[in-house]
ROVEX-918889 format. One record per residue (C-alpha): residue in three letters; x, y, z. Coordinates in Angstrom, 3 decimals. Each point is the difference from the previous one (the first is absolute). Example, Ala and Ser with C-alpha at 12.3 -4.5 7.8 and 13.67 -1.06 7.14 Angstrom:
REM residues 2
+---------+----------+----------+----------+
| residuo |     east |    north |       up |
+---------+----------+----------+----------+
|     ALA |   12.300 |   -4.500 |    7.800 |
|     SER |    1.370 |    3.440 |   -0.660 |
+---------+----------+----------+----------+
//
This chain:
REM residues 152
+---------+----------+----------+----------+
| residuo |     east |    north |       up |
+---------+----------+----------+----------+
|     UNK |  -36.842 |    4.036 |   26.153 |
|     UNK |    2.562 |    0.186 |   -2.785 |
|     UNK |    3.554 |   -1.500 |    0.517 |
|     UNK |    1.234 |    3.659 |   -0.886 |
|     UNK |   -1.017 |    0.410 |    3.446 |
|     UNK |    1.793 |   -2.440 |    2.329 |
|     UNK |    3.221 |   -0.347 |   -2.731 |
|     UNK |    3.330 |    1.455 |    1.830 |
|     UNK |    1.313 |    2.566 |   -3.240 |
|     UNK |    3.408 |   -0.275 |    1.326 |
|     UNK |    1.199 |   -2.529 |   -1.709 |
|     UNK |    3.710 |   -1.270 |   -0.646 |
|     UNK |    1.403 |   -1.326 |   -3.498 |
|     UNK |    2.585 |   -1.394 |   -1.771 |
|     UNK |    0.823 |    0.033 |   -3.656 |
|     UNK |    1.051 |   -2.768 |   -2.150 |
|     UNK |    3.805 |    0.696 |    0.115 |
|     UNK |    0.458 |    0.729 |    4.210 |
|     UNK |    2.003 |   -3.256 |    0.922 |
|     UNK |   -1.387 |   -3.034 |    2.115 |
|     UNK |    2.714 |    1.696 |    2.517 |
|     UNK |   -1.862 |    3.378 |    0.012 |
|     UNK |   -3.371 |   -1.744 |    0.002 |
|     UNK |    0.967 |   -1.907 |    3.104 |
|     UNK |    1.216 |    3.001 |    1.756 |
|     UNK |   -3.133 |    2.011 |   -0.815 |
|     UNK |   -2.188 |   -3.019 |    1.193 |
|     UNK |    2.023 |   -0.013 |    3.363 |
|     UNK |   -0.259 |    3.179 |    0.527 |
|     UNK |   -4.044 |    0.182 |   -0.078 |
|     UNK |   -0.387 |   -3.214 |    1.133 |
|     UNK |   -1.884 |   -1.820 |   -2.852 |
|     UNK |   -0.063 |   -2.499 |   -2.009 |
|     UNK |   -1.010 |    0.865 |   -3.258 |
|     UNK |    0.455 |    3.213 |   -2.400 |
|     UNK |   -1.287 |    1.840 |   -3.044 |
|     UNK |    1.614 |    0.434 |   -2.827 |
|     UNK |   -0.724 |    2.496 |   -1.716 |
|     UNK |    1.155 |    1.892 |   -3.255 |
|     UNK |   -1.065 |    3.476 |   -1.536 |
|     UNK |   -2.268 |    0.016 |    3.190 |
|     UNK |   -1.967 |   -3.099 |   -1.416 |
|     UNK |   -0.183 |   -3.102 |    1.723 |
|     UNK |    2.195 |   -2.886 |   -2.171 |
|     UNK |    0.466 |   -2.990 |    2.746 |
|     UNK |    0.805 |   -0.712 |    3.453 |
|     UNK |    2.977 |   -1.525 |    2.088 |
|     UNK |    0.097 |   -2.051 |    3.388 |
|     UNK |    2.400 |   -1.044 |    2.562 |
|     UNK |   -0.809 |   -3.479 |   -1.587 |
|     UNK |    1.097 |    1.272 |   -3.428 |
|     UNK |    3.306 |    1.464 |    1.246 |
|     UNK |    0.851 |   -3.486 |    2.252 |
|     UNK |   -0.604 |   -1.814 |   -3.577 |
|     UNK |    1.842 |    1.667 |   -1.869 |
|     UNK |    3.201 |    1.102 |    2.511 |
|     UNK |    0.294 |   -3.562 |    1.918 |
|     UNK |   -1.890 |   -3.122 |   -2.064 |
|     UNK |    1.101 |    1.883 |   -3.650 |
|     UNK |    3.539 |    1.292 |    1.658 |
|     UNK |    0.026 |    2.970 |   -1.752 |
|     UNK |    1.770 |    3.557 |    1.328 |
|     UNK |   -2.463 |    1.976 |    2.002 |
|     UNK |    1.747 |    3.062 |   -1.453 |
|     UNK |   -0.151 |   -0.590 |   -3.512 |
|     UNK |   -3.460 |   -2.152 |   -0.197 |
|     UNK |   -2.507 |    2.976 |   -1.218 |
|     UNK |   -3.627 |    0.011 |    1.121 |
|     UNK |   -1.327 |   -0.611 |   -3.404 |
|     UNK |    2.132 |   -3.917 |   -0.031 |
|     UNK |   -2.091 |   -0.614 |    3.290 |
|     UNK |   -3.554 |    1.209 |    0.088 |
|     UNK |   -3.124 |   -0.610 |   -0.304 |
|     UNK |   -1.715 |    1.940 |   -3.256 |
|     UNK |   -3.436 |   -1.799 |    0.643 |
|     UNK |   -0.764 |    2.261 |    2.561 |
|     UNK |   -3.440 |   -0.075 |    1.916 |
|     UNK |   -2.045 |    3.204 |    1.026 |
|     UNK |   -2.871 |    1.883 |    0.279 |
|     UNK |   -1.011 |    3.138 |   -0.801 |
|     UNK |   -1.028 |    3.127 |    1.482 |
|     UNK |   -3.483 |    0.308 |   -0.288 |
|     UNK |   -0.540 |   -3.977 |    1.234 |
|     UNK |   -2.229 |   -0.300 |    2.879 |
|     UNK |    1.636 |   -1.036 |    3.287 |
|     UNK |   -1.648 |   -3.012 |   -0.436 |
|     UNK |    0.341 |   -0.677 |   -3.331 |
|     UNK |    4.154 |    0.253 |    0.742 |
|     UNK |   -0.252 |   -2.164 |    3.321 |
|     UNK |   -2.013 |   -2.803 |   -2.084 |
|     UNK |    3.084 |   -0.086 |   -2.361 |
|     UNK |    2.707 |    0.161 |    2.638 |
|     UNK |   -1.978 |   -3.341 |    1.640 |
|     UNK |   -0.238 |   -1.705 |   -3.736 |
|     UNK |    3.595 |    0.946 |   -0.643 |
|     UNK |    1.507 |   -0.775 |    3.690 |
|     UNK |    1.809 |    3.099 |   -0.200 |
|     UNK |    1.071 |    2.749 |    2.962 |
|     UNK |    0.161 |    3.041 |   -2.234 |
|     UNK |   -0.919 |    1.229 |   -3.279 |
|     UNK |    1.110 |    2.878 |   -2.690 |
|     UNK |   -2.516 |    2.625 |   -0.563 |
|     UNK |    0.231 |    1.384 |   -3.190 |
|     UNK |   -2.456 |    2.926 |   -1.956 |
|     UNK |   -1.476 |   -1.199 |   -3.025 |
|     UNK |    2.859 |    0.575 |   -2.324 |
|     UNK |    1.596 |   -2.293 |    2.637 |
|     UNK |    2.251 |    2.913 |    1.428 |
|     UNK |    1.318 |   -1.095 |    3.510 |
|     UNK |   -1.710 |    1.943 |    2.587 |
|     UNK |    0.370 |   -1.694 |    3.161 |
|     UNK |   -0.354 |   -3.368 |    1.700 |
|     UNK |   -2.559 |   -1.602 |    2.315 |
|     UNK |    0.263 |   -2.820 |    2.516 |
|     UNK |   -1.622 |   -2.689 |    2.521 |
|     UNK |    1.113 |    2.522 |    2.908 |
|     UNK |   -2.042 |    2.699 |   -2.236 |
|     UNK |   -3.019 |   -1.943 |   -0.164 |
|     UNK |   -0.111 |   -1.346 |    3.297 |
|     UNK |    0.102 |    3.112 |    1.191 |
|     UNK |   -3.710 |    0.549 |   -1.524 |
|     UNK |   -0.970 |   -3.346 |    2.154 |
|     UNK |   -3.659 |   -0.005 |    0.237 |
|     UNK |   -0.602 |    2.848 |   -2.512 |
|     UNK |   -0.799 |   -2.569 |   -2.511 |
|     UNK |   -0.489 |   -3.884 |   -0.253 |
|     UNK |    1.581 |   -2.304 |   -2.560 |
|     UNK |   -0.729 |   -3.893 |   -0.509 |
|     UNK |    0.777 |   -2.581 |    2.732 |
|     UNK |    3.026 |   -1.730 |   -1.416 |
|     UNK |    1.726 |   -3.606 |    0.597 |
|     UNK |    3.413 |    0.587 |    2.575 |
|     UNK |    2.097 |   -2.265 |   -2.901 |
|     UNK |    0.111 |    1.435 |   -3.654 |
|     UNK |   -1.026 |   -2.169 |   -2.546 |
|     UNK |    3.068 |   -2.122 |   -1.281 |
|     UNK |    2.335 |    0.241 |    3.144 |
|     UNK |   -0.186 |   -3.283 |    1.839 |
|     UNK |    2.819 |    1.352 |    2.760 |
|     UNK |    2.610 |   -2.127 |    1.415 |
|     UNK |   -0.045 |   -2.498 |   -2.672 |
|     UNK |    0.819 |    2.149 |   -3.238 |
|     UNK |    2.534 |    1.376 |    2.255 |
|     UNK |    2.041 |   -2.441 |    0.713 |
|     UNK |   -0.223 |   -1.644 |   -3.643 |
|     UNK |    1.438 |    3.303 |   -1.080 |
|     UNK |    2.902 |   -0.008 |    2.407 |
|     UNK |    0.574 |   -3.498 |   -0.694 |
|     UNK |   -0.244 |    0.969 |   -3.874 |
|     UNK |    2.575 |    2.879 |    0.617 |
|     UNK |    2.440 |   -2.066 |    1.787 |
|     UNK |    0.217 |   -2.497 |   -2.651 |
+---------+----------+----------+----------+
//
């Protein structure tokens, strides 16, 4: 089974020059955390909630002049079309990521897939046991180093 087949079409974007205020309001309004952007239909980065809170309260900059393109992401991950469900669920486990792009081959935006997809397909298909910590992330620890970090 391709990813073409699970993949929601619909798909929300937002182009390099919306503001971090529009972004916001769009991400409230479908409830999510992350967005697309895209430009002449073609897939050019991504922006999250994180990005916007970056750049709006720790960077102080105006919401409603602060463009898309000063804030996100352009090394975007995704997957394309004709991947195999499991070839896309192996690279949302190495990647520790909820949702992906899915782009044709010419990397034309053409819809989005995520966990809630894929687990959908439970039992359809079996991927490799993994470890319930990702490599690198040693929890509470790093966390509070960073706080204490930011603080200072």
């Amino acid at each position: 089974m391709n990813i073409a087949d699970v993949m929601t079409p619909d798909l929300d974007t937002v182009s390099p020059s919306d503001t971090l205020t529009t972004v916001a309001r769009l991400m409230a309004d479908l409830d999510s955390g992350a967005l697309p952007v895209g430009e002449d239909n073609r897939l050019i980065g991504t922006i999250t909630g994180h990005d916007v809170v970056i750049q709006v309260a720790a960077e102080g900059r105006d919401p409603g002049k602060t463009t898309v393109s000063q804030a996100m992401s352009s090394d975007v991950l995704y997957c394309f079309e004709s991947e195999s469900v499991e070839a896309v669920s192996e690279k949302m486990r190495a990647w520790w990521v909820r949702r992906l792009a899915v782009v044709s081959r010419d990397k034309r935006l053409i819809g989005t897939v995520s966990l809630g997809d894929l687990t959908s397909l439970k039992g359809q298909f079996r991927t490799k046991q993994r470890s319930r910590r990702a490599p690198g992330r040693s929890g509470r620890k790093d966390r509070a180093s960073a706080r204490a970090a930011a603080a200072a």
